[in-house]
MMTF fields as JSON, N, C-alpha, C and O atoms, coordinates in Angstrom:
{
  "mmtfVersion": "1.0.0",
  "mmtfProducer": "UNKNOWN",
  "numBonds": 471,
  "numAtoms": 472,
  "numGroups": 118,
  "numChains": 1,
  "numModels": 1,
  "chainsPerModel": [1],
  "groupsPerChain": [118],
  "chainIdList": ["A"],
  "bondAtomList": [4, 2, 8, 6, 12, 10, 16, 14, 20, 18, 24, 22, 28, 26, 32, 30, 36, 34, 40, 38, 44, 42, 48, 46, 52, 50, 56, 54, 60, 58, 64, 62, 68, 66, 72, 70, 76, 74, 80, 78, 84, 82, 88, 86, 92, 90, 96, 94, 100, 98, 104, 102, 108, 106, 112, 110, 116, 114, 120, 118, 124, 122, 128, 126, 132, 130, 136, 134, 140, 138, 144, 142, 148, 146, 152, 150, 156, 154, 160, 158, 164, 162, 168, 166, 172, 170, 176, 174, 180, 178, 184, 182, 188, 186, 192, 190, 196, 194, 200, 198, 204, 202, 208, 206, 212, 210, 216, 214, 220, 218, 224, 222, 228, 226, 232, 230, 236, 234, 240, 238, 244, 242, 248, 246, 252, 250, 256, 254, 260, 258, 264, 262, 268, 266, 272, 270, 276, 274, 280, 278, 284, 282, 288, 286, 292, 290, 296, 294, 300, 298, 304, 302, 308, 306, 312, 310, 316, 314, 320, 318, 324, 322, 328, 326, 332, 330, 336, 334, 340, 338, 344, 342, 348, 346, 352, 350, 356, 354, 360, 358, 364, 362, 368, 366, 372, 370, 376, 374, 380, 378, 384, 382, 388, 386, 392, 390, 396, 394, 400, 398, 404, 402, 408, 406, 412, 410, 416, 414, 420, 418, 424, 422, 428, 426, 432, 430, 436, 434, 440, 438, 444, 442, 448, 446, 452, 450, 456, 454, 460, 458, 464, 462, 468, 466],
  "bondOrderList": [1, 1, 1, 1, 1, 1, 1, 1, 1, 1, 1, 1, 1, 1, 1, 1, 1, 1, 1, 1, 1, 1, 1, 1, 1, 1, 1, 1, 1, 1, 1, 1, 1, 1, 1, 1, 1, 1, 1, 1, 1, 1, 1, 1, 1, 1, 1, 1, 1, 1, 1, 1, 1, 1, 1, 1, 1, 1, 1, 1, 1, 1, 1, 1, 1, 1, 1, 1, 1, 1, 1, 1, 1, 1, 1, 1, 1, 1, 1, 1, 1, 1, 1, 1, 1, 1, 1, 1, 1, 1, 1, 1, 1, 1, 1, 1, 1, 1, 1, 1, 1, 1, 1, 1, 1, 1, 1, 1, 1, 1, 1, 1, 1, 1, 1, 1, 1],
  "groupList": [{"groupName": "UNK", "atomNameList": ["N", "CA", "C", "O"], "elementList": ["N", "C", "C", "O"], "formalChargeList": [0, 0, 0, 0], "bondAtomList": [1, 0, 2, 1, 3, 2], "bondOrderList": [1, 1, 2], "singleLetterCode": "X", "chemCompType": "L-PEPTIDE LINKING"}],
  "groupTypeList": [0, 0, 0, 0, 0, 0, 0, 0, 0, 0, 0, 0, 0, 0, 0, 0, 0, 0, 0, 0, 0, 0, 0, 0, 0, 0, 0, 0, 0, 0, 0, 0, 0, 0, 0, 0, 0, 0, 0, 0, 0, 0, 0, 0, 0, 0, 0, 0, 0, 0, 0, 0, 0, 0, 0, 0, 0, 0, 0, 0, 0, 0, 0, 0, 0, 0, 0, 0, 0, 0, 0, 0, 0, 0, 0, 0, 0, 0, 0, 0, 0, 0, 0, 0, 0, 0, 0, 0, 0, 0, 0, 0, 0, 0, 0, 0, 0, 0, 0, 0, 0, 0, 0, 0, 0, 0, 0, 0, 0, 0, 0, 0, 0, 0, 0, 0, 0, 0],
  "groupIdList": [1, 2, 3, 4, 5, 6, 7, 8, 9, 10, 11, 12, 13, 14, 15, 16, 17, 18, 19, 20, 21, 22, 23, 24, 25, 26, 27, 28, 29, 30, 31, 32, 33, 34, 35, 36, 37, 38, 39, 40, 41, 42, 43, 44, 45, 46, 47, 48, 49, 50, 51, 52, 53, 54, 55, 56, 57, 58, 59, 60, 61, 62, 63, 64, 65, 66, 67, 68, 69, 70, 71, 72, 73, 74, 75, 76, 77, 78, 79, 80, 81, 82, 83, 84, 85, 86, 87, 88, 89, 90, 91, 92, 93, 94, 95, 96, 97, 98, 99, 100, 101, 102, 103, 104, 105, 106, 107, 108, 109, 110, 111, 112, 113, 114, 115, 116, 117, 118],
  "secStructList": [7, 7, 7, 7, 7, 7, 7, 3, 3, 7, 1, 1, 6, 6, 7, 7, 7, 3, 3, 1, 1, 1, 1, 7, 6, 2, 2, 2, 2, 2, 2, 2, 2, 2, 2, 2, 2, 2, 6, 1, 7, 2, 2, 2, 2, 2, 2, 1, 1, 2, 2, 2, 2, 2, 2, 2, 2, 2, 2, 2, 6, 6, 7, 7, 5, 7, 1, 6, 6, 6, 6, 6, 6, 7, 7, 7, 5, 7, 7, 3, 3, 3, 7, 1, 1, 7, 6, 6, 6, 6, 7, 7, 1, 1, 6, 6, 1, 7, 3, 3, 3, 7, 2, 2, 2, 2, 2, 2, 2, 2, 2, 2, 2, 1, 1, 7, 7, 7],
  "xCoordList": [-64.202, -63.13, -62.425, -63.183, -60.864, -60.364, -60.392, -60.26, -60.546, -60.529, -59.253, -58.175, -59.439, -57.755, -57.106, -57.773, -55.966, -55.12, -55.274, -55.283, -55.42, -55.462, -54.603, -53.632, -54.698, -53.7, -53.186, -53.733, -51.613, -50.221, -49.898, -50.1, -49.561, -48.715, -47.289, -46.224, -47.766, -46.954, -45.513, -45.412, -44.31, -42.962, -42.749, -42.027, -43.057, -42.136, -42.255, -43.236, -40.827, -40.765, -42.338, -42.995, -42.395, -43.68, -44.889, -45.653, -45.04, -46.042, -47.315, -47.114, -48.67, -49.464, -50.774, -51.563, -50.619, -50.918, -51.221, -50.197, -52.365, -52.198, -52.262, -52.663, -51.805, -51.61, -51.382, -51.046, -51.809, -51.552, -50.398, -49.914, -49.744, -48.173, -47.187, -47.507, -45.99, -44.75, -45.112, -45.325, -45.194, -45.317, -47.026, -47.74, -47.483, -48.482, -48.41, -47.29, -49.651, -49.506, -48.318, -47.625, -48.525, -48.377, -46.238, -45.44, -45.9, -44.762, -44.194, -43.3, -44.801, -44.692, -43.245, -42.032, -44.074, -43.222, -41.753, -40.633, -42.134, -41.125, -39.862, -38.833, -40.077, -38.814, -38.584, -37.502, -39.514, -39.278, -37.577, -36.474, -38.148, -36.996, -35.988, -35.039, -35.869, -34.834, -33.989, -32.783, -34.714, -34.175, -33.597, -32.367, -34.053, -33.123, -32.178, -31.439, -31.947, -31.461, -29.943, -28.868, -29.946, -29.033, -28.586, -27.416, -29.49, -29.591, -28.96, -28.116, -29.874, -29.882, -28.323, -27.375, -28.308, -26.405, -27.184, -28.413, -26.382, -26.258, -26.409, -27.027, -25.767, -26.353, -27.435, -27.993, -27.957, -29.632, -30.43, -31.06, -30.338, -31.048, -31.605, -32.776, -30.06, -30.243, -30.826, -31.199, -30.927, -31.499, -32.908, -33.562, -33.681, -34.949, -35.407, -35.646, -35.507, -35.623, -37.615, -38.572, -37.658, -38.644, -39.283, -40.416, -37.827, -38.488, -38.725, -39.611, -38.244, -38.703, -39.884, -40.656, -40.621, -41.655, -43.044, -44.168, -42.396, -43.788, -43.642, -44.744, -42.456, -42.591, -43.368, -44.479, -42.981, -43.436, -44.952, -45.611, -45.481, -47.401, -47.716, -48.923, -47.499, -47.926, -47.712, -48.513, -46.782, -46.869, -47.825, -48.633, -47.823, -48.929, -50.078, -51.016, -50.477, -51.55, -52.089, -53.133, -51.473, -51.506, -51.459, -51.891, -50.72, -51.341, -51.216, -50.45, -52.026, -52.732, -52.599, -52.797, -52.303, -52.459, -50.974, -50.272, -50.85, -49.625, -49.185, -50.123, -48.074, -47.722, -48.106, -49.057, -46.953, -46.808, -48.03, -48.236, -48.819, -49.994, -51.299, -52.339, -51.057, -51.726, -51.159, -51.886, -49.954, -50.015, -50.269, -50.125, -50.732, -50.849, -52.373, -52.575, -53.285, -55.026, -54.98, -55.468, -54.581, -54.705, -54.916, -54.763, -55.159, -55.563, -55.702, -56.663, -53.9, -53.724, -53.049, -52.326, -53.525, -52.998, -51.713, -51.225, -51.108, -49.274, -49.357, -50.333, -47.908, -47.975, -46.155, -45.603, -45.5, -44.554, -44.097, -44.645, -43.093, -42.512, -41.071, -40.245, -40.823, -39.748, -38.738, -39.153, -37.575, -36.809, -36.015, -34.787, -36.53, -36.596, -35.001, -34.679, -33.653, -32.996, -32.44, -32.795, -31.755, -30.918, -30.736, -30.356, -30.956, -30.516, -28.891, -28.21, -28.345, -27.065, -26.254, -25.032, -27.001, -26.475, -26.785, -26.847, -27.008, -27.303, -28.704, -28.966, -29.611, -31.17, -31.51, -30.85, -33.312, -32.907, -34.732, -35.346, -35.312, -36.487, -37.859, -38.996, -37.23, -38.384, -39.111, -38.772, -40.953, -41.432, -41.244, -42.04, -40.17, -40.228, -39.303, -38.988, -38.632, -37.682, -38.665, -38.171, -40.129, -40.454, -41.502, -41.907, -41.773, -42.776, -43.59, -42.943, -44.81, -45.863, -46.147, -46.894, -45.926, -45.845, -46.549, -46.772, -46.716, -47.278, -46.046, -44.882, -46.315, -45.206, -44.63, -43.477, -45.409, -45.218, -44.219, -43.333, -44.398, -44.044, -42.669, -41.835, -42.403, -41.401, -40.262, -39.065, -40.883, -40.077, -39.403, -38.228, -40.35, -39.997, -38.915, -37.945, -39.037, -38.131, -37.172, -36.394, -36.897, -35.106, -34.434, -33.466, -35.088, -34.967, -34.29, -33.233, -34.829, -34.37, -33.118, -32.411, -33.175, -32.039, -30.361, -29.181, -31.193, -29.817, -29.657, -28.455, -30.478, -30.509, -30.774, -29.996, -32.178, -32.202, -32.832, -33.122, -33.098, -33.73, -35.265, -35.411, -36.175, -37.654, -37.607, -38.647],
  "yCoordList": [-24.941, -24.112, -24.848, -25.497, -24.885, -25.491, -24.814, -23.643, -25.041, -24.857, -24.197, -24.47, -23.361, -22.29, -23.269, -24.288, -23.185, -23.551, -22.868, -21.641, -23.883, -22.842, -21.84, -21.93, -20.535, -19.775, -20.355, -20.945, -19.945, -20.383, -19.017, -17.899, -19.124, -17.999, -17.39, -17.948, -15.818, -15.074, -15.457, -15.839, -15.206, -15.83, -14.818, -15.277, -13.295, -12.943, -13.348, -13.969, -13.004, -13.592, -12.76, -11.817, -13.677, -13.374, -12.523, -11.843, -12.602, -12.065, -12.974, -14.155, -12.545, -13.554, -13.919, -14.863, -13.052, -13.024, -13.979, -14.197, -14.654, -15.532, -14.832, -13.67, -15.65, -15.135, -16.502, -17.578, -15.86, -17.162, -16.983, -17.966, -15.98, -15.507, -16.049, -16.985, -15.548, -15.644, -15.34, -16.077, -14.176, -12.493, -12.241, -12.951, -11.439, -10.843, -9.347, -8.864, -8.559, -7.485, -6.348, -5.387, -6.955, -5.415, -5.919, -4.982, -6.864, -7.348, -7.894, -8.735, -7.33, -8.265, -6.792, -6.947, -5.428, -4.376, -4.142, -3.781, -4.427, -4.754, -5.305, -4.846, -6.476, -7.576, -7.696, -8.201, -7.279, -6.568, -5.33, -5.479, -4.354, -3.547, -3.815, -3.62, -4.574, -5.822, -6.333, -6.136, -7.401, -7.737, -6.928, -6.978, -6.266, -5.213, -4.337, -3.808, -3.934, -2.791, -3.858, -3.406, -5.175, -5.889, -7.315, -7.639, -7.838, -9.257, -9.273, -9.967, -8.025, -7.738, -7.779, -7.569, -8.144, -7.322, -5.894, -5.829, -4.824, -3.503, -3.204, -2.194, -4.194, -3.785, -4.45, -4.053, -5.203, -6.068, -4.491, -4.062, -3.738, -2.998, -2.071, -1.76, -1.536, -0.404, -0.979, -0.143, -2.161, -2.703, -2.83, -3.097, -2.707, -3.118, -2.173, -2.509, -0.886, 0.159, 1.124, 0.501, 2.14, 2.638, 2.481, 2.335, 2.609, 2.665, 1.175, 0.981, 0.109, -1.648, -1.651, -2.288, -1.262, -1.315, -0.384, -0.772, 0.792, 1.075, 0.178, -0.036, -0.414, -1.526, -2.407, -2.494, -3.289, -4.207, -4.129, -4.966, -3.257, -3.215, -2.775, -3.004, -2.025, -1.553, -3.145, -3.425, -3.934, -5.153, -5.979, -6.488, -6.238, -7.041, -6.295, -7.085, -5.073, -5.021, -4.869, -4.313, -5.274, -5.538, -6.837, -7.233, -7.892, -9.29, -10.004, -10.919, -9.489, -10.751, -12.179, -12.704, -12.968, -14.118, -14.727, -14.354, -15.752, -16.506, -16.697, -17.07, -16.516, -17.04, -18.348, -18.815, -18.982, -20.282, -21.572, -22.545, -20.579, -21.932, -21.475, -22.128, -20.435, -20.227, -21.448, -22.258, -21.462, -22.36, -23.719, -24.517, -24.166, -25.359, -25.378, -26.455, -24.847, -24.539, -24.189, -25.019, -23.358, -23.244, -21.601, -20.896, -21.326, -19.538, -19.526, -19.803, -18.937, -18.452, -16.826, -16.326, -16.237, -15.107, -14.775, -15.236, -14.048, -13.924, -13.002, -12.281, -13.074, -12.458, -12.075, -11.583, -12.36, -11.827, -11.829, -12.389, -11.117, -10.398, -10.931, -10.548, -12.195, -12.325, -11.819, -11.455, -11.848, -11.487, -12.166, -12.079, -12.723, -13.899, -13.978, -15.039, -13.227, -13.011, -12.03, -10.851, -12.391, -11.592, -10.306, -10.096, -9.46, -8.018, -8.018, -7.162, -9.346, -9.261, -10.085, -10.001, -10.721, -10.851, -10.254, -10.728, -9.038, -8.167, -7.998, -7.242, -8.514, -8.044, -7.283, -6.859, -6.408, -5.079, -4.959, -5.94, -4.237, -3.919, -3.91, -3.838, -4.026, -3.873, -5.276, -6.364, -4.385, -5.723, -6.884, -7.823, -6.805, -8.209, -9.052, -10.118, -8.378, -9.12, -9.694, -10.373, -9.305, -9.6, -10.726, -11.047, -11.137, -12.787, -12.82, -12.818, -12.845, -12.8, -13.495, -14.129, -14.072, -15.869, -15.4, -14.47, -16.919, -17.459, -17.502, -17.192, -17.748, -18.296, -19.482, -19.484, -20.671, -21.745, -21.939, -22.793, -21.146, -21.602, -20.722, -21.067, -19.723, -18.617, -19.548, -19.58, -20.285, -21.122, -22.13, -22.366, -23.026, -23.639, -23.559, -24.315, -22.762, -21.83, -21.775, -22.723, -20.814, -20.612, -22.389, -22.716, -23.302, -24.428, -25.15, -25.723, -25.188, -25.874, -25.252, -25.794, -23.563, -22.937, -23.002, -22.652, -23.573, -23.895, -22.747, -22.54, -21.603, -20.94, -21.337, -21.301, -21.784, -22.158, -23.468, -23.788, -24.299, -25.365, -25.374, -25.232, -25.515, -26.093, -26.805, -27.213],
  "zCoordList": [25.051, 25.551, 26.687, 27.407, 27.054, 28.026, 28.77, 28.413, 29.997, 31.437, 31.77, 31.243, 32.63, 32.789, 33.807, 33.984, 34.505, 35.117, 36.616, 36.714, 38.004, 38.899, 38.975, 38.223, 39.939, 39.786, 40.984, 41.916, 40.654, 41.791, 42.771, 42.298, 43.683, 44.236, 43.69, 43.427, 43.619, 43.223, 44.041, 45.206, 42.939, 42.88, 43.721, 44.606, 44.013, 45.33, 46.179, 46.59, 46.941, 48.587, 48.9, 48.461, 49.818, 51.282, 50.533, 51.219, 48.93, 48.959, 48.896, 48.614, 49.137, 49.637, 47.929, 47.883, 47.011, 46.177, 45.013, 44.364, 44.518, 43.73, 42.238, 42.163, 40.878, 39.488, 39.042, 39.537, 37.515, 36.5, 36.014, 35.453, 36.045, 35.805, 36.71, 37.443, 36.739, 37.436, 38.57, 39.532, 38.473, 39.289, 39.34, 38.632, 40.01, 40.524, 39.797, 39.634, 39.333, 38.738, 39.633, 39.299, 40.656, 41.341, 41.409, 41.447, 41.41, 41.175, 40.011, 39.918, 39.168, 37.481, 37.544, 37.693, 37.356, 36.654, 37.782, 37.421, 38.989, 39.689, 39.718, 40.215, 39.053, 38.551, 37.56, 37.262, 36.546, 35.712, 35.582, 35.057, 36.271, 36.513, 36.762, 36.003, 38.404, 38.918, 38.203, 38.355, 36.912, 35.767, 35.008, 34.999, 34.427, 33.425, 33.957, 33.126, 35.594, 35.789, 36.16, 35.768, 36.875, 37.463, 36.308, 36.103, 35.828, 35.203, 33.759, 33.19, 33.37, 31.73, 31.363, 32.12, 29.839, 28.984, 29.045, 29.033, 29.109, 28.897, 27.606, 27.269, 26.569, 25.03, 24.867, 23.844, 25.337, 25.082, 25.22, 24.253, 26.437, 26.978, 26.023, 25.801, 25.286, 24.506, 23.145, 22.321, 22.869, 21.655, 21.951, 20.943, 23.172, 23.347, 24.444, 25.604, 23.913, 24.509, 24.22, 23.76, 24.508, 24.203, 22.424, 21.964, 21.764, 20.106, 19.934, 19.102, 20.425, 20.169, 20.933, 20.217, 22.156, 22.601, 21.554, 21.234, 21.299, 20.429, 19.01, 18.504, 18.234, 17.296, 17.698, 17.173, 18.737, 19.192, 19.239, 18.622, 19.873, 19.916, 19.076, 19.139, 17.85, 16.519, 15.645, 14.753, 15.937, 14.959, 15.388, 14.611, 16.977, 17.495, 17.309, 17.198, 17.216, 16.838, 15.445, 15.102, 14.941, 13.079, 12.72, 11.638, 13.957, 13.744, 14.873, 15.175, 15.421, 16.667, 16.665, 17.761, 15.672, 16.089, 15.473, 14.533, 16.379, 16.324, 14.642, 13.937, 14.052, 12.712, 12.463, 11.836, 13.229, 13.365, 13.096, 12.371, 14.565, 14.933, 13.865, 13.774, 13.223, 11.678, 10.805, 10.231, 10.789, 9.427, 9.633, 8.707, 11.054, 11.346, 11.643, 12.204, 11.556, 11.403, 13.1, 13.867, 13.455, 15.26, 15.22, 14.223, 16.051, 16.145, 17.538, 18.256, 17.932, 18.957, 18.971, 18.11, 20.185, 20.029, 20.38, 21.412, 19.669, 19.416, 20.602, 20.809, 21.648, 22.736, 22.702, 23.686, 21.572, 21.607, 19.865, 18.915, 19.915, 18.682, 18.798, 19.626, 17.52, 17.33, 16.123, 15.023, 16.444, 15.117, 14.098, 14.121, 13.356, 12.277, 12.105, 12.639, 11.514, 12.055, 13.241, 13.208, 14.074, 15.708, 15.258, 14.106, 16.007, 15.936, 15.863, 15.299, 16.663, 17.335, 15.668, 15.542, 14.692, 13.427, 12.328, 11.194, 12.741, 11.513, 11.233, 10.298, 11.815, 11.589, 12.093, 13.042, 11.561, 12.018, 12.353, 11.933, 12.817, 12.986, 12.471, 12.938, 11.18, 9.966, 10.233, 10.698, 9.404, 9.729, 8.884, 8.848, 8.201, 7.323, 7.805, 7.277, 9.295, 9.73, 11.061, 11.962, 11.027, 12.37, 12.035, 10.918, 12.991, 13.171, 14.656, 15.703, 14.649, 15.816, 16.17, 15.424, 17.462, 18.334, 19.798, 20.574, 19.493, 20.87, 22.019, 21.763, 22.745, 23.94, 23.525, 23.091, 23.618, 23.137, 21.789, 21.832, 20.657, 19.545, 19.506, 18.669, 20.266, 20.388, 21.262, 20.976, 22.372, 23.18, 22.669, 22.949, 21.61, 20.813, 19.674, 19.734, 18.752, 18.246, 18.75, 18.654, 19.377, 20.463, 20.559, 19.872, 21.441, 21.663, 20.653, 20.92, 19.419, 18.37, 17.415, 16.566, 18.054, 17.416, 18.695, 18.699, 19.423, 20.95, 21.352, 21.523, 21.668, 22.427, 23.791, 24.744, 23.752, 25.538, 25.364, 24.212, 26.346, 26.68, 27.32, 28.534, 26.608, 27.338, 28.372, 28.888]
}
């Protein structure tokens, strides 16, 4: 088994808190909010609302482990829910439009589609 990563100090100002995250529990749901209430598009919001959150953990919990790093002999656990095609091009919720990733392979993904940069 590999060895975890020390934990870093939590990304808020002045808090004194260490995490293996961004954020610290007690500031994760915090900026969280922050984010969505100031940062977010206004139509992202309403697309990823209460009914995409109970999708979202009913698919992850129907398949736990990464798609991806399955078909490559790896067994990691999927920690996000992507949408094979964009909601924003016509794809829609169902699970045949959905795919269960790692961080890594989800990051990856976007990257190669020029969404964002690694």
């Amino acid at each position: 088994m590999m060895p975890y990563k020390p934990k870093k100090p939590c990304a808020y100002p002045g808090c004194p808190n260490l995490t293996s995250d961004h954020y610290c529990k007690e500031h994760a749901k915090q900026e969280a909010k922050r984010y969505n209430h100031f940062d977010r598009d206004p139509e992202t919001n309403k697309r990823y609302g209460r009914s995409w959150e109970r999708i979202r953990a009913a698919f992850l919990s129907a398949h736990p482990l990464c798609e991806l790093c399955r078909t490559e002999g790896r067994l990691n656990p999927a920690v996000l829910v992507h949408h094979k095609r964009k909601l924003t091009d016509g794809g829609t919720n169902d699970w045949s439009n959905l795919q269960a990733l790692c961080l890594e392979c989800h990051s990856r993904l976007h990257a190669k589609q020029g969404d964002y940069f690694v």
